[in-house]
Every structure is written in C-alpha cells, then in structure tokens.
N, C-alpha and C positions, 0 to 999 in steps of 0.2 A: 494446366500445369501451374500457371501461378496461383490458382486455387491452393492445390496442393502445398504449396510452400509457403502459403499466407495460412494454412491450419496449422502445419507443420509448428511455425512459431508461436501460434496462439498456446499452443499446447504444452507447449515446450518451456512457453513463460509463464505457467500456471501455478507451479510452486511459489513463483515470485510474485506474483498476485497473492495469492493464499498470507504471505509472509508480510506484504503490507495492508490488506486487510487486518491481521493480529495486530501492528503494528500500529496501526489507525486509529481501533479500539481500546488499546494500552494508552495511548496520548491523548483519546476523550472521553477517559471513564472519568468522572465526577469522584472516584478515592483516591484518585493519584495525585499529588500533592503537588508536581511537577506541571501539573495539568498546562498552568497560565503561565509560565515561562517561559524566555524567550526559545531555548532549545525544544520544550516541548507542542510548540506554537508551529516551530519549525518543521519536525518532525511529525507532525499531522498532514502539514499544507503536502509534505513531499509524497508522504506515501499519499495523504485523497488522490494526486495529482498520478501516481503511479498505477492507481488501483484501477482506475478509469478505462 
C-alpha cells in the first residue's frame, strides 16, 4: 500500500522534475549571460536541489 502511494507521487512529480532539469540547463549554459548572477546562481542551486 504505501508502495503504491510513494510511485503514485514519484510519477506524478515528474513533469516537475522534467521542468527543473530545463531549468538547470538554461542557468548553466555558458551563453547565458545571466549565468553568474546572483538570481541566476540562485536559480540553479533551487532546481539541482529540486531535481534530486
């Protein structure tokens, strides 16, 4: 049973994984200019931290 409801969510949160992965990538491509700023410094640590 709680199996079930511990897939249930994995799954269910996978768009959102998907979406900080993207997200992850956009904040440490080396063209984006934004790269080393504080917001995009920020925006990396959150999604690695989400993507997990």
């Amino acid at each position: 049973m709680l199996y079930t409801l511990y897939e249930a969510g994995y799954y269910a949160s996978t768009p959102l994984r998907f979406a900080a992965r993207a997200t992850r990538e956009f904040w440490n491509s080396p063209l984006n200019p934004g790269k080393d700023s504080a917001l995009g410094r920020r925006m990396f640590a959150t999604s690695d931290l989400f993507q997990i």
